[in-house]
Structures are given as C-alpha cells and as structure tokens.
Backbone as ProteinMPNN parsed JSONL, in Angstrom:
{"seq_chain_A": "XXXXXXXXXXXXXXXXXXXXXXXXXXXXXXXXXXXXXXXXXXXXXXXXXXXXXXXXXXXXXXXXXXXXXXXXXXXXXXXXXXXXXXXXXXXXXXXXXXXXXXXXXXXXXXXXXXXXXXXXXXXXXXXXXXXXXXXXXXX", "coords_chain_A": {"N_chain_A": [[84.616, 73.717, 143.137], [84.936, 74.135, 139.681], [82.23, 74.959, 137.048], [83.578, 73.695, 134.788], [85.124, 71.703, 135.19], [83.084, 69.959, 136.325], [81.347, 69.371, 134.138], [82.606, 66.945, 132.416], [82.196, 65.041, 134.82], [79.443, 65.266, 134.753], [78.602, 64.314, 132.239], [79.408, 61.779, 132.566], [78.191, 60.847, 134.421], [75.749, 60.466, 133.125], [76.143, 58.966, 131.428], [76.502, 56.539, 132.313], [73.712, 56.239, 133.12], [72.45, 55.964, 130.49], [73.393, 53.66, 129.581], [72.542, 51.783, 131.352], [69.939, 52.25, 131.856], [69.612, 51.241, 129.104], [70.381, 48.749, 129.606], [67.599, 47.805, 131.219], [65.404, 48.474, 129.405], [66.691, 46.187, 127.862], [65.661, 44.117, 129.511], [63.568, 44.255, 129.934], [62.12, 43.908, 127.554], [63.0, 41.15, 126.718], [61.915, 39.751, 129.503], [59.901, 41.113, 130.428], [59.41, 42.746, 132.828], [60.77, 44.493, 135.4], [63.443, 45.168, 136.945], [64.106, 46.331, 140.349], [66.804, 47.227, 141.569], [68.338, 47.258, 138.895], [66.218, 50.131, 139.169], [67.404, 51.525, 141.113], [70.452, 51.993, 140.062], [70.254, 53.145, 138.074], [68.96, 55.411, 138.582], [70.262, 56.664, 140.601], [72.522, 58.128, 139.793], [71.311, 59.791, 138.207], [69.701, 61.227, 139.652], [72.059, 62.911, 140.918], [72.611, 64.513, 139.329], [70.388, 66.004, 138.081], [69.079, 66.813, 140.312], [67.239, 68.857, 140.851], [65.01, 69.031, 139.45], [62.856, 67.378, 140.508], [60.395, 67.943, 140.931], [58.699, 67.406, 138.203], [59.124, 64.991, 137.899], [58.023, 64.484, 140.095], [55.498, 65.304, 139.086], [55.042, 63.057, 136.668], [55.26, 60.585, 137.55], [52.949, 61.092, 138.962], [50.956, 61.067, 136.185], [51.351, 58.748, 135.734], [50.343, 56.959, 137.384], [47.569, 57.625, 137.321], [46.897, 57.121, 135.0], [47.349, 54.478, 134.757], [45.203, 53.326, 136.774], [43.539, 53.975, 135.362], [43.249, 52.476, 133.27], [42.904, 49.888, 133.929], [45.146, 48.518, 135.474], [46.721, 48.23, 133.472], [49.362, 48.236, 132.617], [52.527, 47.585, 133.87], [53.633, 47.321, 136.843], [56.716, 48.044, 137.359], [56.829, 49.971, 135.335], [55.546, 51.978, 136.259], [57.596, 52.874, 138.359], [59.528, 53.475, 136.749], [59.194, 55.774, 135.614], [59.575, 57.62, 136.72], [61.93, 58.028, 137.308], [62.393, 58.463, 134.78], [61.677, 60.753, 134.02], [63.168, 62.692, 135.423], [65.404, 63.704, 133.732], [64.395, 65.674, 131.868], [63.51, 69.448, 131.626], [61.447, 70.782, 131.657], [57.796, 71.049, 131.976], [56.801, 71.075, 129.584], [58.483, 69.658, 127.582], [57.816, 67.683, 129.522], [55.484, 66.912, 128.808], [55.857, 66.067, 125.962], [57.6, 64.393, 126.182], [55.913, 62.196, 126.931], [53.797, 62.26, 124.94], [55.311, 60.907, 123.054], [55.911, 58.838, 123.972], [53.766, 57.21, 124.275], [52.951, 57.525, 121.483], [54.757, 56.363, 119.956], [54.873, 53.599, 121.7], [52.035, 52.701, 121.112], [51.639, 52.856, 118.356], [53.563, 50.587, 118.063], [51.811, 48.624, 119.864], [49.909, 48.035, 117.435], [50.82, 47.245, 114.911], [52.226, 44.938, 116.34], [50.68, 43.626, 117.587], [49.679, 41.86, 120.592], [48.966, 40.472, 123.831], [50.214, 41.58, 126.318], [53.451, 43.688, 126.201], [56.692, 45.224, 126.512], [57.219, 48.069, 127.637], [58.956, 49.692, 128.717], [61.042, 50.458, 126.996], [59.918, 52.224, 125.154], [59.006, 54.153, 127.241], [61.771, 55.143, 127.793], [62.562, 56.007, 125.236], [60.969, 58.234, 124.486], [61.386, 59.939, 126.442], [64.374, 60.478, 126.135], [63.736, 61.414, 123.152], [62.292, 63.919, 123.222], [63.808, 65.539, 125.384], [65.924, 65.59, 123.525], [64.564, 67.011, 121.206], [63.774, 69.084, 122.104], [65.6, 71.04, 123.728], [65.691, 72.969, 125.624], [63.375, 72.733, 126.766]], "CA_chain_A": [[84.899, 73.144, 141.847], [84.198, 75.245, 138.751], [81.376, 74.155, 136.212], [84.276, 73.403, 133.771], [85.728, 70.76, 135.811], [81.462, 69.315, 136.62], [80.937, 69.017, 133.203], [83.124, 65.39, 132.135], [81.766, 64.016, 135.586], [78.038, 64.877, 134.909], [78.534, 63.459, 131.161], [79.882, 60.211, 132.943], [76.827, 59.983, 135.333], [74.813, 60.746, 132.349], [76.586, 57.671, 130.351], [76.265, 55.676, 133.266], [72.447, 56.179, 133.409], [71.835, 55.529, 129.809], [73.607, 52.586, 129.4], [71.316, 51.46, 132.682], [68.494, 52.282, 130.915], [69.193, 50.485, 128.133], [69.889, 47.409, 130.062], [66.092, 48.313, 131.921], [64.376, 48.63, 128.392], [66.165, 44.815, 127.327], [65.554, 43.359, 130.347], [61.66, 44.43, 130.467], [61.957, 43.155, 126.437], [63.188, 39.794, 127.648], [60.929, 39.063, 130.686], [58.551, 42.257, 130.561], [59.824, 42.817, 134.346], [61.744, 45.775, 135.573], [63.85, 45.268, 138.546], [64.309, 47.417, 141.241], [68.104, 47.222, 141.373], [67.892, 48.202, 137.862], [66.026, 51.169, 138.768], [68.042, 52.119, 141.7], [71.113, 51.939, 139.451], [70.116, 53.859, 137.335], [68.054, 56.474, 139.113], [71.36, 57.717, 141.46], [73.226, 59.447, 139.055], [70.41, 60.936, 137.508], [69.557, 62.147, 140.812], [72.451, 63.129, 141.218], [72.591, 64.831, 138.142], [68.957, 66.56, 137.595], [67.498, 66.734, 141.735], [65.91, 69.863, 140.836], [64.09, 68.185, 138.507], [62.443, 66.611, 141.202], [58.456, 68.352, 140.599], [58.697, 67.293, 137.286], [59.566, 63.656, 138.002], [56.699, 63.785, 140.333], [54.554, 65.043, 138.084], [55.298, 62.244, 135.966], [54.403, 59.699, 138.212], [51.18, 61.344, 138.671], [50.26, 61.07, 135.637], [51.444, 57.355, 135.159], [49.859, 56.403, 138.681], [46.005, 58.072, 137.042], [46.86, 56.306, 133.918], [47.71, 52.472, 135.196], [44.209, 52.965, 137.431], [42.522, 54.336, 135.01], [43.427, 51.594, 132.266], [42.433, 48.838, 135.087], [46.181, 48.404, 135.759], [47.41, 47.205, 132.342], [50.728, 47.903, 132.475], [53.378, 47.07, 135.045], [54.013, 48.504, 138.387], [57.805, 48.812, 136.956], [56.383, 50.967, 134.52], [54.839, 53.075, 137.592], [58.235, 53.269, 139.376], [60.037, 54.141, 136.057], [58.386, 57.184, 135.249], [60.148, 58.535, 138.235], [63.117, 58.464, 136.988], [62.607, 58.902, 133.529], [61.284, 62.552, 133.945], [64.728, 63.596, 136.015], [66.092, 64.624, 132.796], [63.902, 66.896, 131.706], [63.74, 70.443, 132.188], [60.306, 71.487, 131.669], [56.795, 70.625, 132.163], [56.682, 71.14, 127.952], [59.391, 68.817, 127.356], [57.37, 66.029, 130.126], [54.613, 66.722, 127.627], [56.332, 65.823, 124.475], [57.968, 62.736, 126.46], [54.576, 61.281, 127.199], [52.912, 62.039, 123.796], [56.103, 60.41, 122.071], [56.017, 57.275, 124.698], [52.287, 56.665, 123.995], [52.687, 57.423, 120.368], [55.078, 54.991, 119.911], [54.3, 52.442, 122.143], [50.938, 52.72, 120.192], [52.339, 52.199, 116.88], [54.064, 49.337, 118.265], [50.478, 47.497, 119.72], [48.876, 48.124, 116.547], [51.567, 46.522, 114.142], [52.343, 43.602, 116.564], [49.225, 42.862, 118.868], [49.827, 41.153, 121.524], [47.873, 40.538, 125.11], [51.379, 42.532, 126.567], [54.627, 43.882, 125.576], [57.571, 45.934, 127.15], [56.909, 49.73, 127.876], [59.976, 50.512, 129.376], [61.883, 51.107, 125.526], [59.104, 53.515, 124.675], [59.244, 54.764, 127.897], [63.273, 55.869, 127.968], [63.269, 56.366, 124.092], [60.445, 59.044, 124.438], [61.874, 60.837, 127.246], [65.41, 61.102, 125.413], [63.361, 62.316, 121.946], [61.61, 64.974, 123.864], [64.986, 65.611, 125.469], [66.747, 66.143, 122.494], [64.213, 67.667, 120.262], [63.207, 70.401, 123.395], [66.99, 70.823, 124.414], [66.057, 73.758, 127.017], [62.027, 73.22, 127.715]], "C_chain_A": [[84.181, 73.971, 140.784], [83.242, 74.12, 138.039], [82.115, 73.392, 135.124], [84.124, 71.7, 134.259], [84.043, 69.684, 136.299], [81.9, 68.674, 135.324], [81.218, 67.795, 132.643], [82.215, 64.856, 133.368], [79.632, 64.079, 134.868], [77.406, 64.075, 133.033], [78.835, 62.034, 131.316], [78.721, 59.747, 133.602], [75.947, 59.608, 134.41], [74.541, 59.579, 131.531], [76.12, 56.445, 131.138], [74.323, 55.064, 132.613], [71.722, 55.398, 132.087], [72.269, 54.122, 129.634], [72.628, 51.526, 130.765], [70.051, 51.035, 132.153], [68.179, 51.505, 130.041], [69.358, 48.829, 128.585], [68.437, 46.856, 131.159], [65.238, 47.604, 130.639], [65.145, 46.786, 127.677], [65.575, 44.003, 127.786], [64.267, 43.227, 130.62], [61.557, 43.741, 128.583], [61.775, 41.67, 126.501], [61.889, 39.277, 128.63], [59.577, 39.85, 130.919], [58.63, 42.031, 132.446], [61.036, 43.695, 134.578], [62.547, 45.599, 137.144], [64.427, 46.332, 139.0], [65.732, 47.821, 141.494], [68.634, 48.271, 140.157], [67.632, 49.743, 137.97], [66.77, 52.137, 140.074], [69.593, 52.788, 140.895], [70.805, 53.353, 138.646], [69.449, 55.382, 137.856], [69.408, 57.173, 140.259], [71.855, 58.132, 140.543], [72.476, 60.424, 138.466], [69.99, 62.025, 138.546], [70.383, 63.112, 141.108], [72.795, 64.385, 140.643], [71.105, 66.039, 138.141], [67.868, 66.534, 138.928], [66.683, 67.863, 141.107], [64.769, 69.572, 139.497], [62.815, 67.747, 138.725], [60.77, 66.798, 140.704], [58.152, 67.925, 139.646], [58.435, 65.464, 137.111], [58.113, 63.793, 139.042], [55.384, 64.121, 140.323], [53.906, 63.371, 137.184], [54.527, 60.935, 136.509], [53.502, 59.589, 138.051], [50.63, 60.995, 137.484], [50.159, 59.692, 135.18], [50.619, 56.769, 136.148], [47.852, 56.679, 138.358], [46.015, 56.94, 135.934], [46.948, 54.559, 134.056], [46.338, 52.48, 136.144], [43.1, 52.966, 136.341], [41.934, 52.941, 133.345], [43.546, 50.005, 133.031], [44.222, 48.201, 135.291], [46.869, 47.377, 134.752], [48.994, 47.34, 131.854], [51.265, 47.671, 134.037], [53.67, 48.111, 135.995], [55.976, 49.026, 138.191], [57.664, 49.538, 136.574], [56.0, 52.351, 135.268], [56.76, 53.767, 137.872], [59.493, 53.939, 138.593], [60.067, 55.353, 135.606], [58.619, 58.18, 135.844], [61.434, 59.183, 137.543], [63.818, 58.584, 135.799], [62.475, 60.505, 133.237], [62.369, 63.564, 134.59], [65.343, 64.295, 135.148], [65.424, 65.673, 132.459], [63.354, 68.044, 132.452], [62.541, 71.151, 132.17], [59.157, 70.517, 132.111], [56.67, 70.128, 130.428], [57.661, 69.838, 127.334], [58.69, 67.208, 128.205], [56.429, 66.179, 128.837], [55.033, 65.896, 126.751], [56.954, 64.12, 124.79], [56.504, 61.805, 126.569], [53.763, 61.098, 126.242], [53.839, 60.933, 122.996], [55.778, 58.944, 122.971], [54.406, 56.668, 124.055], [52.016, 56.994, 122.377], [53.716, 56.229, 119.877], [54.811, 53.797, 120.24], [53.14, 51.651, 121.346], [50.937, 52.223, 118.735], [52.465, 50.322, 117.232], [52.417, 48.061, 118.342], [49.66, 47.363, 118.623], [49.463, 47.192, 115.392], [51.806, 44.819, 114.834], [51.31, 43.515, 117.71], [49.724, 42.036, 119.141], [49.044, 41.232, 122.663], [49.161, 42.013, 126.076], [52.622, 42.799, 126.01], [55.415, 44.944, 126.429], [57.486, 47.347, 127.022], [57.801, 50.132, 128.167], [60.736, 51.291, 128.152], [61.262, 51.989, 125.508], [59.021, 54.495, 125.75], [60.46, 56.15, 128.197], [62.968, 56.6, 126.528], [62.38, 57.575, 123.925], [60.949, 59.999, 125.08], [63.218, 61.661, 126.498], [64.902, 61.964, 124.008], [62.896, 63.787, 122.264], [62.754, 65.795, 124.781], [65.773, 66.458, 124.39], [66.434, 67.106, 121.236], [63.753, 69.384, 121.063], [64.757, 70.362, 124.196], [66.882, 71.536, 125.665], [64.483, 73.987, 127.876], [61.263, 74.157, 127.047]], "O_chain_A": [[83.046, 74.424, 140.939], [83.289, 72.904, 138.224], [81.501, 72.517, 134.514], [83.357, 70.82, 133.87], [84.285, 68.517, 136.604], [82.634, 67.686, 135.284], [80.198, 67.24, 132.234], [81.327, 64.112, 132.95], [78.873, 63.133, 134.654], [76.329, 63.561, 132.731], [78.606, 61.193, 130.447], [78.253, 58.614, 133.492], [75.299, 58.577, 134.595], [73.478, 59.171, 131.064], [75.466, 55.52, 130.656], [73.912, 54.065, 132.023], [70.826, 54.563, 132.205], [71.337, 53.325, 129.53], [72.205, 50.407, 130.475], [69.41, 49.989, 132.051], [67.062, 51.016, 129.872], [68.711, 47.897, 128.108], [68.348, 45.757, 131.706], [64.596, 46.556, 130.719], [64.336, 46.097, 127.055], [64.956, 43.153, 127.145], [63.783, 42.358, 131.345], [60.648, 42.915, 128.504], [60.709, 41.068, 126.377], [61.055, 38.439, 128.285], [58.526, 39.435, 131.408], [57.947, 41.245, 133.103], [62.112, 43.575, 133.991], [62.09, 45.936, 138.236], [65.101, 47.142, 138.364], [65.815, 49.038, 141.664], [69.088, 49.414, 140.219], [68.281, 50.58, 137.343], [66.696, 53.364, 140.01], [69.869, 53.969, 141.105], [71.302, 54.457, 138.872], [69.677, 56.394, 137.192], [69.241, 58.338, 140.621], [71.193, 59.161, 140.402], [72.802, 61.588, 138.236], [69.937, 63.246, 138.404], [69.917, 64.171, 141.529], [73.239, 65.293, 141.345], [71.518, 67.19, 138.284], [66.648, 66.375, 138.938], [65.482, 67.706, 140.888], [63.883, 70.217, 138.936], [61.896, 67.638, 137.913], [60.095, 65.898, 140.204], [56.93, 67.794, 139.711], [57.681, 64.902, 136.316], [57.131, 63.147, 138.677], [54.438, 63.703, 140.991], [52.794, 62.843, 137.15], [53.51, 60.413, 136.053], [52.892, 58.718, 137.431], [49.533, 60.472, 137.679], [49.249, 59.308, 134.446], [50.012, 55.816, 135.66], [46.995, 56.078, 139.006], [45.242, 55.983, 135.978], [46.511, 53.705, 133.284], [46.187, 51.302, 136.466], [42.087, 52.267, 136.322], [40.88, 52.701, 132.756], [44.283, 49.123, 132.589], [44.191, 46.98, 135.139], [47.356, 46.265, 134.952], [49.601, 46.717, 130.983], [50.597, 47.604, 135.068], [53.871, 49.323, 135.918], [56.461, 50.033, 138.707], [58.261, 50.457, 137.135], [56.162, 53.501, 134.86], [57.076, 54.925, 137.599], [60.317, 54.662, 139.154], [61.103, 55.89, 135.214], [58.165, 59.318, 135.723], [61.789, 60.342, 137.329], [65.018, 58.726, 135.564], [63.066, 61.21, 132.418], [62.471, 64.776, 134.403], [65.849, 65.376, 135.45], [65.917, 66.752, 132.788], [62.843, 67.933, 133.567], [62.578, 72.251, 132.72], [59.405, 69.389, 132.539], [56.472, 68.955, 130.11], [57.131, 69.126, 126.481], [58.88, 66.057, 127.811], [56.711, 65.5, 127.85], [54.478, 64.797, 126.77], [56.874, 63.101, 124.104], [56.415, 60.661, 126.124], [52.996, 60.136, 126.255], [53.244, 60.094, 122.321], [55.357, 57.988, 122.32], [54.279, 55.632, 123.403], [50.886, 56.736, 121.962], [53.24, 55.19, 119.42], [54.536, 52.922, 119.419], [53.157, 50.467, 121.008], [50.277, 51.327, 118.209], [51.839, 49.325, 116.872], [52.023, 47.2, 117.554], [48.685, 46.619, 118.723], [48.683, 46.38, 114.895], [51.654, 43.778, 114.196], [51.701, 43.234, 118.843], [50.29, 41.287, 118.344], [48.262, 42.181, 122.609], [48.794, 43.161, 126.324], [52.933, 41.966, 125.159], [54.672, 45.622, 127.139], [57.823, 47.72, 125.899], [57.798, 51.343, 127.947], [61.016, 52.487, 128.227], [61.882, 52.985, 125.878], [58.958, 55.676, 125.408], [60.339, 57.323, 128.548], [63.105, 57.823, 126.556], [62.907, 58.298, 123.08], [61.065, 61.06, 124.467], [63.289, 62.871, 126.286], [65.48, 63.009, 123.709], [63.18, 64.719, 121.51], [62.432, 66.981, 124.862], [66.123, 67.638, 124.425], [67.22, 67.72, 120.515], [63.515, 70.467, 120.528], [64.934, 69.659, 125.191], [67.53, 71.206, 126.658], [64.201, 74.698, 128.841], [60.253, 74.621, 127.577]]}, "name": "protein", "num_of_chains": 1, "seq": "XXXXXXXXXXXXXXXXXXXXXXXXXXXXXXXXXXXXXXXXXXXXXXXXXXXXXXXXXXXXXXXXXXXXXXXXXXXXXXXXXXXXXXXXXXXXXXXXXXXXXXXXXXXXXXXXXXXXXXXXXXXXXXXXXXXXXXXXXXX"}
C-alpha cells in the first residue's frame, strides 16, 4: 500500500484517538477517574499509528511515575497510565519537553485560580501534549 493511500486511514485513527481523549479529559472532569477502557480505546490506534514512538512514551511515564512518588502520590494512578499514551504522538524528546512544561504550566494556572484539595489532570494532560505537538510539528 503506498503512503498516499495510509494517509486518510492514519488521519481516521488519529480522529478516532482524539475524540477518545476528549471523552478521557470529561470523564476525569466529571468523576476525576480515568478508566481503563477509556485508555485502551484510545491508546490502539495511536499505537497503531506512532509504535516507534514507543522510547518516548516510556520516557514519559518515567517521568510521571518519579513525579506521582515524589509528590507523595497526589495525583491519580490514571494520570500514571495516561502519560503512556499521551507521549505516542510525539516525535521527539524536545517536543515531550514542551508537552510536560505546557501540562504543568497549565494545570498550574488552573490550581492557583481555582484551589481546590483535587481536580482533573487528564485535560492538561492531552491539551499539552497536542500544543507541543502542534507548536514543534517535527521535534
């Protein structure tokens, strides 16, 4: 199959995934709870889409798996298992960067304007990854 003929399907997985995502980021709004379904859903096409990605994605982890110990485990273990498959898209290490400063600069914003004891990470999660994404198109 040529790349021509790829290209509509991996814009369909792609559509798939976000619309996924965005029912991830209401659904952790809503209940602040990420289900696993959810992130299976969403995490095969991306896979399917961005495997070589893979070091990157578990980078990502890593650094969410230091960060949730190191912050006595104040966010959610969804939050852990998201991070997986938020970093599939991107193509660099430079680009995880920029997703992780934008997630924690937002997010940040957010606890500072509305304090609360918790609140949903997953939005800031996806919506960082796609900014860093779109503003770093090749890494």
């Amino acid at each position: 199959m040529s790349s021509h003929n790829q290209y509509p399907q991996g814009m369909i997985l792609e559509t798939i995934s976000v619309i996924l995502f965005i029912k991830i980021a209401w659904h952790d709004i809503r209940t602040q709870k990420i289900r696993n379904s959810d992130l299976i859903a969403a995490g095969i096409p991306l896979v399917l889409l961005f495997w070589r990605n893979w070091l990157i994605s578990l980078l990502n982890f890593t650094t969410y798996v230091m960060l949730y110990y190191l912050s006595k485990r104040k966010f959610g273990e969804g939050d852990l298992k998201l991070s997986i498959i938020c970093a599939l898209p991107l193509s660099s290490v430079f680009q995880l960067m920029q997703a992780v400063t934008s997630t924690w600069l937002l997010g940040g914003f957010f606890a500072i304007f509305k304090p609360r004891s918790s609140f949903a990470f997953a939005p800031f999660m996806i919506l960082g990854t796609y900014l860093a994404r779109f503003s770093i198109p090749y890494g």
